[in-house]
C-alpha positions as a Markdown table, in Angstrom:
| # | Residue | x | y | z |
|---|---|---|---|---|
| 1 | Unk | 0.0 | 0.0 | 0.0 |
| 2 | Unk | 1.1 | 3.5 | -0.8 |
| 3 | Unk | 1.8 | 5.9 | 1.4 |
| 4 | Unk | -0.2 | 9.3 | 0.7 |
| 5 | Unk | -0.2 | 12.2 | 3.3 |
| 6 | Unk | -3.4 | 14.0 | 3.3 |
| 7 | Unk | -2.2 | 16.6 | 5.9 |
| 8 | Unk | -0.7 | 19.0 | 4.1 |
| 9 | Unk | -3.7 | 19.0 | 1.3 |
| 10 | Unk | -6.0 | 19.9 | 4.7 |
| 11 | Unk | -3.9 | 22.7 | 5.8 |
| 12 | Unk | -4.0 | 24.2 | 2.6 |
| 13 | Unk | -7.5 | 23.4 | 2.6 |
| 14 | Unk | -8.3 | 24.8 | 6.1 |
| 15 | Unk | -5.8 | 28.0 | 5.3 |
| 16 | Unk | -8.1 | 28.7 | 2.7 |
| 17 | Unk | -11.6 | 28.1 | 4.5 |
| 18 | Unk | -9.8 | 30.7 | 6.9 |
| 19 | Unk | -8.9 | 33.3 | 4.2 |
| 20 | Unk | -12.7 | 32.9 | 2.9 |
| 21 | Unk | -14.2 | 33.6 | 6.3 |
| 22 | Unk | -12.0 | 36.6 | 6.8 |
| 23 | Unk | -12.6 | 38.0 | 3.6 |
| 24 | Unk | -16.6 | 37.6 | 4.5 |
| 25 | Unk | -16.4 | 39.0 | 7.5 |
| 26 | Unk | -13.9 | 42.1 | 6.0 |
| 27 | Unk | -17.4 | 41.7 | 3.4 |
| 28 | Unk | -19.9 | 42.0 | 6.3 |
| 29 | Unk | -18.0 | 44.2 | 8.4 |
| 30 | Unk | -17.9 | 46.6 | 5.6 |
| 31 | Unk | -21.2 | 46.6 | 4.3 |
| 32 | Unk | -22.7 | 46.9 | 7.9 |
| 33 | Unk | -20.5 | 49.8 | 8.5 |
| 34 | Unk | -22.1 | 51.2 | 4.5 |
| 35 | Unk | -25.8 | 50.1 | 6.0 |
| 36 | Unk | -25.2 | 52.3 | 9.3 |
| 37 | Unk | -24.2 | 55.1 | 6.9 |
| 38 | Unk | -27.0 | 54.7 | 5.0 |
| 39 | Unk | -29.4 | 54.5 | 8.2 |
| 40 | Unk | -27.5 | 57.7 | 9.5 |
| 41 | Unk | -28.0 | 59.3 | 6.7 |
| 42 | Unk | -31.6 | 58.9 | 6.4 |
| 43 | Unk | -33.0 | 59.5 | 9.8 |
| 44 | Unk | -30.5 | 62.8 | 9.8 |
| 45 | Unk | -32.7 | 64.1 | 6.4 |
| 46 | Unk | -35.8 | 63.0 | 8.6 |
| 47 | Unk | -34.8 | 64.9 | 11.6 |
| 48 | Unk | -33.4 | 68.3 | 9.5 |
| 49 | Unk | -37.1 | 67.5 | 7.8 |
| 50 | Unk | -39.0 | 67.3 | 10.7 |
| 51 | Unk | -37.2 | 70.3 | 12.2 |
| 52 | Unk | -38.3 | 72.2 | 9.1 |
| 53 | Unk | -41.8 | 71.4 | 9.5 |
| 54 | Unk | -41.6 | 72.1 | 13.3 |
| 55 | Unk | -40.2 | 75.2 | 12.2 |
| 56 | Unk | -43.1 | 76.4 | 10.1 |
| 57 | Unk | -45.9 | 75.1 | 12.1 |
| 58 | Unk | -44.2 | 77.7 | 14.7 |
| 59 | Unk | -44.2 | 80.4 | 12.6 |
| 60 | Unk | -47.9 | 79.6 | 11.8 |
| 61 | Unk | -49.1 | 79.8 | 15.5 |
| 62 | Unk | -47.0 | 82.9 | 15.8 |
| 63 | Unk | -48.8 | 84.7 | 12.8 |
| 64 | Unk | -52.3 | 83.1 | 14.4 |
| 65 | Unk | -51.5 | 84.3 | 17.9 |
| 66 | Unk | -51.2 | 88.0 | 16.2 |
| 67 | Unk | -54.8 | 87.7 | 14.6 |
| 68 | Unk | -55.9 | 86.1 | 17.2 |
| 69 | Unk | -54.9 | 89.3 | 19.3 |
| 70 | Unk | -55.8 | 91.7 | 16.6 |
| 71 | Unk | -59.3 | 89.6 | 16.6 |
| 72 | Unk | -59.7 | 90.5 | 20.6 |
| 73 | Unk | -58.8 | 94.3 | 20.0 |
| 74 | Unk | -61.3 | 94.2 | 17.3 |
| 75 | Unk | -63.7 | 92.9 | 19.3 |
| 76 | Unk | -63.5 | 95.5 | 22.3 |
| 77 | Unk | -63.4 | 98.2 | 20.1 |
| 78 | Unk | -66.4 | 96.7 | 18.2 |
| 79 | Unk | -68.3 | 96.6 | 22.3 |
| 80 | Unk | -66.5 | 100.0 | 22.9 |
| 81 | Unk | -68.5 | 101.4 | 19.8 |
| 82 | Unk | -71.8 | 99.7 | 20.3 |
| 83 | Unk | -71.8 | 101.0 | 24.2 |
| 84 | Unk | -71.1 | 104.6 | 22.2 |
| 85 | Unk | -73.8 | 103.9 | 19.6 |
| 86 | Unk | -76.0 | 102.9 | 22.5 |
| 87 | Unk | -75.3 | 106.0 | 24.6 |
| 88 | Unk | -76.4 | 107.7 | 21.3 |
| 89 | Unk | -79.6 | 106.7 | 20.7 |
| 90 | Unk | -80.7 | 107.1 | 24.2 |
| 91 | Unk | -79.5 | 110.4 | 23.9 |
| 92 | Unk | -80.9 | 111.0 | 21.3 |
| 93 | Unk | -84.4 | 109.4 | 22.1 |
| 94 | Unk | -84.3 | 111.6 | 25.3 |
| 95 | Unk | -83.3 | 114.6 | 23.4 |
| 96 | Unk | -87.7 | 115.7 | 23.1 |
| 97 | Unk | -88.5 | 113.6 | 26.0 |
| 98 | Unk | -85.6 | 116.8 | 27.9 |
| 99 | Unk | -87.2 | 119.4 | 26.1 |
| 100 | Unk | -91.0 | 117.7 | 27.2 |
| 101 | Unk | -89.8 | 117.7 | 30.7 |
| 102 | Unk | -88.0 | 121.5 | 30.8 |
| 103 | Unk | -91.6 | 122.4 | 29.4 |
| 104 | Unk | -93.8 | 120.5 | 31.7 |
| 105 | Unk | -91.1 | 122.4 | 34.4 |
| 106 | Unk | -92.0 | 125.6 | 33.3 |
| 107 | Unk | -95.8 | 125.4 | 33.0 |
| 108 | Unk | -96.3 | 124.1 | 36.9 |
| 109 | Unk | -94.3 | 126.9 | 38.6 |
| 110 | Unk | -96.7 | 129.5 | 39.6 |
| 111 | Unk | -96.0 | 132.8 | 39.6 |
| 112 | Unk | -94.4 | 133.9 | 42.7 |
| 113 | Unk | -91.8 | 130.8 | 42.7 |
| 114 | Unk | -88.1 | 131.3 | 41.5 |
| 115 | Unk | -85.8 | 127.8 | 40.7 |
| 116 | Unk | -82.1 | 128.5 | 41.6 |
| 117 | Unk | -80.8 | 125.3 | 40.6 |
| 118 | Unk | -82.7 | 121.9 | 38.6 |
| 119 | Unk | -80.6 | 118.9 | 38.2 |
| 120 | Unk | -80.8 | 115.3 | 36.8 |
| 121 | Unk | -79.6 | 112.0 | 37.5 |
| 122 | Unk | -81.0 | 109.1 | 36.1 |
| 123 | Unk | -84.4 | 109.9 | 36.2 |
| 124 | Unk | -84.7 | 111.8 | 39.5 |
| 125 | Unk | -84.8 | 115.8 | 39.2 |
| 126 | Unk | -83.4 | 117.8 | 42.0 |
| 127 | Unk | -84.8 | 121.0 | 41.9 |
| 128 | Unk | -83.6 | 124.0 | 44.7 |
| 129 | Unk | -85.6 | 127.5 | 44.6 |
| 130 | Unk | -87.4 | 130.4 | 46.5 |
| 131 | Unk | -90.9 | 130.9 | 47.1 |
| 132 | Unk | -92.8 | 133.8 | 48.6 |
| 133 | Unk | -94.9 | 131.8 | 50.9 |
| 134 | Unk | -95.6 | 127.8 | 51.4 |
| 135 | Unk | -98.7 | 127.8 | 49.5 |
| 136 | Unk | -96.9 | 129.0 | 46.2 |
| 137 | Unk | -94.8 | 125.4 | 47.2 |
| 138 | Unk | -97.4 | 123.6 | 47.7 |
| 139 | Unk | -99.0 | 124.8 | 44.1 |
| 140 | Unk | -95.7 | 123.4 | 42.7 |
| 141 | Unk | -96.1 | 120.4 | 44.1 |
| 142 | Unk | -99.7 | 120.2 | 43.0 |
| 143 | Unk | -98.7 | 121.1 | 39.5 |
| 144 | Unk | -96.1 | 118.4 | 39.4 |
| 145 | Unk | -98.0 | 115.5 | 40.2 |
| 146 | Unk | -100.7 | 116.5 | 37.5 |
| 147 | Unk | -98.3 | 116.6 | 34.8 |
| 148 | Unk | -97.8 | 113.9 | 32.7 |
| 149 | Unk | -94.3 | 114.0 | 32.4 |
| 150 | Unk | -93.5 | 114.4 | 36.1 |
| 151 | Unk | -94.4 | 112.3 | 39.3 |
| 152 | Unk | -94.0 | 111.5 | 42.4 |
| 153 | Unk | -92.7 | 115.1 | 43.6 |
| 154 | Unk | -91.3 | 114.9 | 47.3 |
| 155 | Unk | -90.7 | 117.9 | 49.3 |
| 156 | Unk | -86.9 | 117.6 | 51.0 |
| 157 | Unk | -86.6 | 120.9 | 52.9 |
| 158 | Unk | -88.2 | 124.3 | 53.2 |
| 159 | Unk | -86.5 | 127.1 | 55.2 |
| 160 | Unk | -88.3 | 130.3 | 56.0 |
| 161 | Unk | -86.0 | 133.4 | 55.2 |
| 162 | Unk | -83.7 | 135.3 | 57.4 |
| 163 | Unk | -85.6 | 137.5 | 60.2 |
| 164 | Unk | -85.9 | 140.8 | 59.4 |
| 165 | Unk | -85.9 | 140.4 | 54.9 |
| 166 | Unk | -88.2 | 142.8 | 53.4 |
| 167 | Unk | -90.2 | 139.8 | 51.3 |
| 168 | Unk | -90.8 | 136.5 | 53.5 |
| 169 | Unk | -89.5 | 134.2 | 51.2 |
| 170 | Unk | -89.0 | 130.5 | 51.9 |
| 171 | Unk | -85.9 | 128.4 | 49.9 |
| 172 | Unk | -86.8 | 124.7 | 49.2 |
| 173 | Unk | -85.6 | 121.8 | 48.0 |
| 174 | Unk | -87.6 | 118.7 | 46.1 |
| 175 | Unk | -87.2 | 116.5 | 43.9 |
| 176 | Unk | -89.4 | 114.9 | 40.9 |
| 177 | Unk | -89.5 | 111.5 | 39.4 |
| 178 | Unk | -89.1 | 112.0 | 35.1 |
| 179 | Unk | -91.7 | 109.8 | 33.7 |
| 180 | Unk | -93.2 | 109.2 | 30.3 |
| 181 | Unk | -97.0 | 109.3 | 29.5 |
| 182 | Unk | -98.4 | 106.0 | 27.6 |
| 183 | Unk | -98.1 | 106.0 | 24.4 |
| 184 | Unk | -102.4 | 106.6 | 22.6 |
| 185 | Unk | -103.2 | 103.5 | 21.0 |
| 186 | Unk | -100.7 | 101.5 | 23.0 |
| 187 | Unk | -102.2 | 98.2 | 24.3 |
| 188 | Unk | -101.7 | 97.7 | 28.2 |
């Protein structure tokens, strides 16, 4: 039998299984090191992206948070104008209601009483004058409550003159609820 030695046929054979599995892993090792580029790369563009969009949708809720604050002064100027607007129009539906009242003044003072001061507020008239006697107040007060555009009169004070004046005057003070007389052909 012949003598064949196989050993240095599975050295060269197991040198080049070695040289192949390097050269696969130097393979792999490279290509995992070109996928983790590749993976780097993308997410970076999806993150500079995403950044982007955060960016814009920022600058949209800045611009919104300015209309939205123009959109609030525009709405208390719009309530300033309608309380103006409002004020208006009652003035000016007062405006011959006033000149009613002023006249409905004038034709219940009798003669021999003298107004030094008439005031308003709401609908409450203050009125301060000088009468010759108490009767001549009490005519005023009679006049008021019969007038249509006046009620309620209420005598506050009455204060008889200094001793010793020429003319016994008396100075009073009352005051008169402004009212408004129904309207002819109104239904209750």
């Amino acid at each position: 039998m012949a003598r064949i030695n196989l050993l240095p046929w599975r050295e060269q054979l197991r040198e080049e299984r070695k040289k192949r599995f390097l050269t696969a892993l130097a393979g792999v090792l490279v290509l995992a090191v070109a996928l983790l580029m590749v993976v780097d790369r993308y997410l970076s563009a999806e993150l500079s992206y995403q950044t982007s969009r955060n960016a814009l949708v920022q600058k949209e809720v800045g611009q919104l948070d300015q209309r939205i604050k123009e959109i609030s002064d525009l709405r208390a100027r719009r309530k300033q104008l309608l309380e103006r607007m409002k004020i208006i129009q009652d003035l000016q539906g007062n405006r011959q209601i006033i000149g009613r009242v002023f006249d409905q003044l004038v034709r219940s003072v009798p003669d021999g009483v003298y107004f030094n001061e008439v005031n308003m507020k709401d609908k409450i008239i203050g009125i301060t004058g000088v009468a010759e006697s108490n009767n001549r107040v009490s005519d005023l007060m009679r006049n008021l409550s019969a007038s249509q555009w006046l009620a309620s009169p209420n005598l506050t004070e009455v204060k008889a003159a200094a001793a010793g004046a020429a003319d016994q005057a008396n100075t009073f003070q009352l005051t008169v609820r402004q009212t408004q007389p129904p309207v002819e052909g109104a239904k209750p």
